[in-house]
C-alpha positions as CSV (number, residue, x, y, z in Angstrom):
1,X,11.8,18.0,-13.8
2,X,8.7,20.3,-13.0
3,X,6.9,20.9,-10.0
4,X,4.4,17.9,-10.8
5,X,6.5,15.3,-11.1
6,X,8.8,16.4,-7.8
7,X,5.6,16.5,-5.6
8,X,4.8,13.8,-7.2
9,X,7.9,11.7,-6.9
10,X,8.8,13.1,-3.3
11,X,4.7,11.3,-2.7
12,X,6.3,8.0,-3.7
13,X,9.2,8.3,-1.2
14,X,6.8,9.3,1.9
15,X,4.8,6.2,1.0
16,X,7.8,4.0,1.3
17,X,9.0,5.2,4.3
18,X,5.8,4.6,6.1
19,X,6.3,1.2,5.0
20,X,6.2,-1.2,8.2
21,X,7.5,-4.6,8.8
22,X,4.2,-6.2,7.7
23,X,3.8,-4.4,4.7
24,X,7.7,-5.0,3.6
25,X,6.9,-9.0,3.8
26,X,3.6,-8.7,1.4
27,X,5.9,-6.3,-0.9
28,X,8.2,-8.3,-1.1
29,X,6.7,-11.3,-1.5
30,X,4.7,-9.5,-4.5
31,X,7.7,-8.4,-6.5
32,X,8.6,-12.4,-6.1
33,X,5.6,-13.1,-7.4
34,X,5.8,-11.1,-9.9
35,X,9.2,-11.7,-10.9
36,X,8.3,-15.4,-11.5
37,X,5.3,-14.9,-13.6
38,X,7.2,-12.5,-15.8
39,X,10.1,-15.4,-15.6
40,X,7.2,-17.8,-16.6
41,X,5.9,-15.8,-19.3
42,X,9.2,-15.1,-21.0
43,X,10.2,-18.8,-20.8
44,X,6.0,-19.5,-22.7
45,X,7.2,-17.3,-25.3
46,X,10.6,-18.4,-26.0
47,X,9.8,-22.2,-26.2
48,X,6.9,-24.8,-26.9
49,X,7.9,-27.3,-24.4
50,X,5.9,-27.5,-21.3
51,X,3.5,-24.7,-22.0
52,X,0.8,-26.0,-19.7
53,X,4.0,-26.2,-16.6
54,X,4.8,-22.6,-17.4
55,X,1.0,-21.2,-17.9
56,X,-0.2,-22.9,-14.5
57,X,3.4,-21.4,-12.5
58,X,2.6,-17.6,-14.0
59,X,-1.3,-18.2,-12.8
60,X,0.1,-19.1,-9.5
61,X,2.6,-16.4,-9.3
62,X,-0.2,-13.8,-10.4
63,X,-2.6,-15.0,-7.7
64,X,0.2,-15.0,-5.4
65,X,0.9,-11.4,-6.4
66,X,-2.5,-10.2,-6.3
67,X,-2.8,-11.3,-2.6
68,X,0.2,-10.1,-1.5
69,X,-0.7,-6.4,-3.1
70,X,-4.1,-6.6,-1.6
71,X,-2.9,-7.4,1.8
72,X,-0.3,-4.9,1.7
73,X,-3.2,-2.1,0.3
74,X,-5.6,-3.6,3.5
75,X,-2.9,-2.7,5.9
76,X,-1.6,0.5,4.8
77,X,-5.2,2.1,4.2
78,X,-6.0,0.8,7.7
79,X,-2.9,2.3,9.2
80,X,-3.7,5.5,7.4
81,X,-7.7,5.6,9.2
82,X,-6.4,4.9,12.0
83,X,-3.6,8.4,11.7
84,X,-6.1,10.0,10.5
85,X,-8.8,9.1,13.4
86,X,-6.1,10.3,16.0
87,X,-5.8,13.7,13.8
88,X,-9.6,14.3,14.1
89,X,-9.3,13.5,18.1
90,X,-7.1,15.8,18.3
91,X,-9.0,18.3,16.6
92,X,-12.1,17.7,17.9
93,X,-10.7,18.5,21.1
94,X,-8.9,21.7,20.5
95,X,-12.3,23.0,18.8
96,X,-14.6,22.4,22.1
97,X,-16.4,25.3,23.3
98,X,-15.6,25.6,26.8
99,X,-18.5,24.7,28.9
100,X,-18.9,28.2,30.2
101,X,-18.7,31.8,29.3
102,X,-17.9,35.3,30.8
103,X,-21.8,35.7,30.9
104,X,-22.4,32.7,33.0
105,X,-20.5,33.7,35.8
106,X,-21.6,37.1,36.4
């Protein structure tokens, strides 16, 4: 495996740690979702019974997927402004000048 693809695979496990309770629901729900419109698909191809039953549960389970993705993206990218908001606090507060110098008191 080369450098890449560990930095880039050892990326994917720090994103799922992070993971919180909120963010576990809308995954998993997702992957449900997604499962079933797969399921739904595969059952459209193999027969030509009930077409319009199978094409209107894979639309559901692709909205259903798309929201739960979108709400999981919302929350991680606002949990990540907010880290990163406490991270420039912090900063900005090592970096003040102090409000007087050797000069000033002499």
């Amino acid at each position: 495996m080369s450098q890449h693809d560990q930095n880039k695979s050892r990326h994917n496990i720090n994103i799922l740690e992070d993971i919180n309770f909120g963010e576990g629901i809308d995954l998993a729900v997702g992957l449900a979702a997604t499962a079933l419109t797969t399921d739904q698909l595969v059952k459209l191809a193999h027969t030509k019974k009930h077409t319009s039953q199978h094409l209107v549960k894979g639309g559901v389970g692709v909205a259903l997927a798309t929201a739960a993705f979108a709400m999981m993206a919302r929350e991680y990218r606002g949990k990540r402004e907010k880290q990163h908001e406490k991270e420039r606090r912090r900063l900005s507060l090592v970096e003040r000048p102090i409000p007087w110098s050797i000069e000033d008191a002499s």
